[in-house]
N, C-alpha and C positions, 0 to 999 in steps of 0.2 A: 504493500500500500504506500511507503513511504517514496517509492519510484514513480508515482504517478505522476503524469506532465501534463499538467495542467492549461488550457487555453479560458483563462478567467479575464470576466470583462464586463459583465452588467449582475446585478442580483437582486431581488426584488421584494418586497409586501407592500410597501405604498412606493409609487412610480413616478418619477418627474421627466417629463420627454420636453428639451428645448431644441425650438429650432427658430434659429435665429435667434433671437432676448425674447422669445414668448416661451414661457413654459405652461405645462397642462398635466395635469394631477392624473394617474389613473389608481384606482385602486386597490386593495388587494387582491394579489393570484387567487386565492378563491371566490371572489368579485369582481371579473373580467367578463364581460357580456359576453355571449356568443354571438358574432357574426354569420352573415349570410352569404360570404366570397368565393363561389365555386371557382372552378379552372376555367371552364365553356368563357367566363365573364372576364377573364384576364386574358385571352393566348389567341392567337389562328390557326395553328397548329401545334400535333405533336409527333415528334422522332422516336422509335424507337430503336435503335442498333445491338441486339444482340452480337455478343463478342466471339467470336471460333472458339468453340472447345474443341481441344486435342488433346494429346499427352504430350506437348509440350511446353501446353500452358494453362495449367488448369489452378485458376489464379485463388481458389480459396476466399477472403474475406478484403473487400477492395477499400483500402483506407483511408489514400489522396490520389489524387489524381487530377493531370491537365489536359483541356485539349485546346485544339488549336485549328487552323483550317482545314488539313489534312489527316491529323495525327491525335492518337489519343498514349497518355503516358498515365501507367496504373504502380501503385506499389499495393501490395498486398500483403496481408498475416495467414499462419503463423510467418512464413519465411522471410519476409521482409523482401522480397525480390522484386524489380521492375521489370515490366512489359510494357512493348510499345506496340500498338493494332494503329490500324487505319482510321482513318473517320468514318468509314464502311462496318468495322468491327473483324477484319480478317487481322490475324495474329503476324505479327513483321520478328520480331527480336524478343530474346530475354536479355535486359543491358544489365551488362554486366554481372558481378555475384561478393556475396557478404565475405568482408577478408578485410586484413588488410595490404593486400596486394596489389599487382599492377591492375589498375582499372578497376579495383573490386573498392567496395563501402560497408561503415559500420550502420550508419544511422543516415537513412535517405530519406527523409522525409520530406522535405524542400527541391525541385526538382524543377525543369521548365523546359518546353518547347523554343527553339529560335528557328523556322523554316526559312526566314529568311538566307542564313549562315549555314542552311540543312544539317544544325548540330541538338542536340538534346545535354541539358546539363543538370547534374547530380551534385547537391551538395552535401559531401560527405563533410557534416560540422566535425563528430570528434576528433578527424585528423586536421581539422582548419585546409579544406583543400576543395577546390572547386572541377569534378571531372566533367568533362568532356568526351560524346562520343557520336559518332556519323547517326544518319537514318539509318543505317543498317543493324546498329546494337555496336558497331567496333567503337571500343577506345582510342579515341584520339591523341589527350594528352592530360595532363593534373596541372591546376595552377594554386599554388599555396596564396593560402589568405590569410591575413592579418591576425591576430591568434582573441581577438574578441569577437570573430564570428563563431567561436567553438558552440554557446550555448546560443545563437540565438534562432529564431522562430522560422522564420520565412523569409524566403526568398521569390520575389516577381521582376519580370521584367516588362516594363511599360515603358514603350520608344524606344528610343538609344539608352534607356537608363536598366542600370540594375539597381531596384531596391531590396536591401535587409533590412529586416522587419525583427526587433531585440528586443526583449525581456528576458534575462538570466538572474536568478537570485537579488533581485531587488537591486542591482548595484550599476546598473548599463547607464554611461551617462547620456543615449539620447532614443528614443524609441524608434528614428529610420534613422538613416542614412544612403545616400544617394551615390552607386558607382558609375562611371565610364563602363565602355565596353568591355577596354581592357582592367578594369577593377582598379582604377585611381578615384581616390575618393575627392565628391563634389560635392557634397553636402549635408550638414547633419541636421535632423530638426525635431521637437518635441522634446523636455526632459519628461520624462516619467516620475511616478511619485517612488521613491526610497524607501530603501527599506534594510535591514541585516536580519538575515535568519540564521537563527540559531542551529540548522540542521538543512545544508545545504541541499539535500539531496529529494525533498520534501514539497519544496515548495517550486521549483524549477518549469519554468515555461519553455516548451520545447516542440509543442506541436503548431498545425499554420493559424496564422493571424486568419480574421474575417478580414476578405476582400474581396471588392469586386469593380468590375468596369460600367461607369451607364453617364450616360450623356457624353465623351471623350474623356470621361473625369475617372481617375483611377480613387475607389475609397476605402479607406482605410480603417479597423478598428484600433483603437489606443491600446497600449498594454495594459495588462491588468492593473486593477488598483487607480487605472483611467477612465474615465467613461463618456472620450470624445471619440464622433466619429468624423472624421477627416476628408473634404476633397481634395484633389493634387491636378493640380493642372498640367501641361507638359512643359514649362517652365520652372517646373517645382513652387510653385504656388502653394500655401495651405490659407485652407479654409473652413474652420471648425463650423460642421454642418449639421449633426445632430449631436445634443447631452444627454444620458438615459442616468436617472438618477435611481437605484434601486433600493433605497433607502435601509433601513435598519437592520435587512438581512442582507447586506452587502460585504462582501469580505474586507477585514479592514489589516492594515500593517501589523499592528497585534497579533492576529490570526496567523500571518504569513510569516513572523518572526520565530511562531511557538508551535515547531511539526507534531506538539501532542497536543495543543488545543486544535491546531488544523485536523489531524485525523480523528479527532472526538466530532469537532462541528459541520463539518464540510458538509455532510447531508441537507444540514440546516439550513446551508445558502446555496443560492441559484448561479449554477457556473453559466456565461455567456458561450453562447458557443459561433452564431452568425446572424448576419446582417444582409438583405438586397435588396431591389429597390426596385420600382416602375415608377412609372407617370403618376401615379395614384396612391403609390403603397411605398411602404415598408416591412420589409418581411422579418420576422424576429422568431428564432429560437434559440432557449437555454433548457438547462439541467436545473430540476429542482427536486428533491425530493429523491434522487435514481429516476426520474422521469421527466421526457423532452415535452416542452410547449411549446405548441406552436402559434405565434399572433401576428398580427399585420397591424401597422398604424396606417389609418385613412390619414392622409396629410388634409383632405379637404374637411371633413369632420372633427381633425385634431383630437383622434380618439381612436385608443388601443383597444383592438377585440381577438378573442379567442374563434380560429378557424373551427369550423365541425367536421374537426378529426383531428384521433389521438398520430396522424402521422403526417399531417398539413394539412392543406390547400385541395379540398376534397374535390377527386375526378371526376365529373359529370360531362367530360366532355366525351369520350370513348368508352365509360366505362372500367377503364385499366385503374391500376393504382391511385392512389391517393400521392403526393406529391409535394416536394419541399425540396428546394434547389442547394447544392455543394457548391455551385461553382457561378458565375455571370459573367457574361463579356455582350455587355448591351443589352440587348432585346433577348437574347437566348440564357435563358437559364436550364443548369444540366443538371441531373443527380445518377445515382448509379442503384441500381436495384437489385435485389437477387433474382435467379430465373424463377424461384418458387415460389414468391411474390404474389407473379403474374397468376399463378394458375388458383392462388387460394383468395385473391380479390376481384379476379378478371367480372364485368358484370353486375360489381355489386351495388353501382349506381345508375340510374336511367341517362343512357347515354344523349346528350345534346345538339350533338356535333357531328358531321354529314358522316354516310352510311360506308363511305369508302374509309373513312380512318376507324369507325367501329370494326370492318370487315378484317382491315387489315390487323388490328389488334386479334382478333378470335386468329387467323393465319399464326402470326408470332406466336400466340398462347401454345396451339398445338404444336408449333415446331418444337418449342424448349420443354415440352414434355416428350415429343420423341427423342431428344438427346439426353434428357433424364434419363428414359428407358434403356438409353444403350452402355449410359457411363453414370458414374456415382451420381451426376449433377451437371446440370448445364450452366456455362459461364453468365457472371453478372448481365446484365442488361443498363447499357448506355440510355438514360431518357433526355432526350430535348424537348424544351416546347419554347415558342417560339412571342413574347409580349406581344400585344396589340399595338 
């Protein structure tokens, strides 16, 4: 338990959401109205890309992952290994393998497509080393990096820049920083709030920040113990655009100094986990309780409500899953699903949405149960759907 990496950032009983210098009260998590926001009401479509199974890549449990115009990039559990498929879902490479050897990684969690440079890069933090390898899965080359990226969060790249994204042991003095291509640093920005833990190993942030891309604006969550969300321009602009204020069950430096009152209380406060956005919305889920909520703030209502469903943004478009996005890059929001999913929700709501994306859902459904039948389990399912 003491290993856990935490991604903490909003926590809740009464609720302050500022945007701009207006702030607005909600109340508490067990007094959050339910809303009425299907899918049919947000999207025009939706994608679904089942992945190839074979025995070469039979990915297990999909933990991060990016995609990009062509390419999709997965790590998975137990093995901690990267695959790279198509944007089709046919399986390309396994990159590289856990070592620490030529081309191999301990801890990949942070990771990125560049098609422009046709490279894919891994950032192996415990060794401070940034690898490199072609579209084909080869190693290219390792570039050692500055030795305080060891602990931190994430890594994106938005334009010619590369941001790291830091939170390690309350001690990082800036929450980004902004590199060159070739990893000369340009810019630091944000101090984060401080802190000394008593039991380093406790309280350590180490999995990816909430981010996403919408309107050309890259945004950012604060590190923990912060609870600004960020626009960045392609100038490196900030623009503190929304404040979630989670009030009295919020973790507080106390918490994160004393690894035995953290592992006594931590149930008790709501871990932050993402943040995205539309025309209209905001989409919010955290951990409360061992259990994810999922909300949306109406920016036009200026009022936070509870989705109906314990797994988002309920499907009434097709029918399929219920729905809550990993990932944003504008109008498309992705997540990743298991193949079994499909077959134990397929139907379970009166589909909205023209008869050719219902049709094509029942197709999918039955495919990934004939690859069930043949092999333990058919690989995750890639979802897109596409904003209005």
């Amino acid at each position: 338990m003491k290993n856990l990496l935490l991604s903490l950032f909003f926590v809740a009983s009464s609720v302050h959401i500022v945007v701009g210098q207006e702030k607005i009260r909600i109340e508490p998590i067990g007094r959050i109205s339910a809303g009425r926001l299907p899918l049919s009401e947000l999207i025009e479509s939706v994608e679904y890309i089942p992945l190839e199974t074979n025995t070469m890549c039979l990915l297990g449990e999909v933990t991060f992952f990016k995609v990009s115009k062509n390419y999709l990039l997965l790590r998975c559990d137990p093995s901690s290994l990267i695959y790279l498929f198509s944007r089709t879902g046919k399986f390309i490479a396994q990159i590289g393998g856990i070592g620490s050897g030529h081309g191999e990684y301990n801890v990949p969690i942070p990771f990125s497509i560049d098609e422009t440079k046709l490279q894919l890069l891994v950032w192996n933090s415990i060794q401070s080393k940034m690898l490199y390898y072609n579209l084909n899965g080869q190693f290219i080359k390792a570039l050692d990096l500055p030795s305080y990226h060891v602990f931190a969060g994430q890594h994106r790249q938005f334009g010619n820049y590369h941001v790291m994204m830091f939170n390690g042991f309350g001690q990082d003095e800036f929450s980004y920083r902004f590199f060159s291509e070739e990893f000369e640093l340009l810019s630091q920005r944000v101090k984060p709030v401080r802190y000394v833990s008593r039991d380093r190993s406790s309280t350590v942030f180490a999995g990816p920040f909430s981010h996403y891309i919408f309107n050309g604006l890259l945004h950012v969550r604060d590190a923990s113990l912060n609870d600004t969300i960020y626009s960045i321009t392609r100038n490196l602009s900030f623009t503190p655009k929304y404040i979630v204020d989670f009030g009295r069950l919020s973790f507080t430096t106390q918490i994160f100094e004393n690894s035995e009152l953290f592992l006594r209380t931590w149930k008790d406060h709501a871990w932050g986990s993402s943040f995205f956005e539309s025309n209209n919305y905001v989409f919010i889920s955290f951990l409360y309780q061992e259990q994810f909520i999922y909300l949306y703030y109406d920016k036009d209502r200026r009022q936070v409500l509870k989705f109906d469903s314990n797994s988002g943004i309920p499907n009434d478009y097709d029918g399929g899953p219920d729905f809550f996005p990993q990932y944003q890059n504008e109008k498309e929001l992705i997540a990743i699903k298991n193949a079994y999913i499909f077959e134990e929700n397929v139907n379970r709501r009166h589909p909205r949405g023209n008869q050719v994306a219902v049709n094509r859902l029942k197709r999918i459904t039955t495919e990934l149960g004939t690859i069930s039948n043949s092999m333990s389990e058919a690989n995750p399912v890639v979802v897109i759907v596409k904003l209005k």
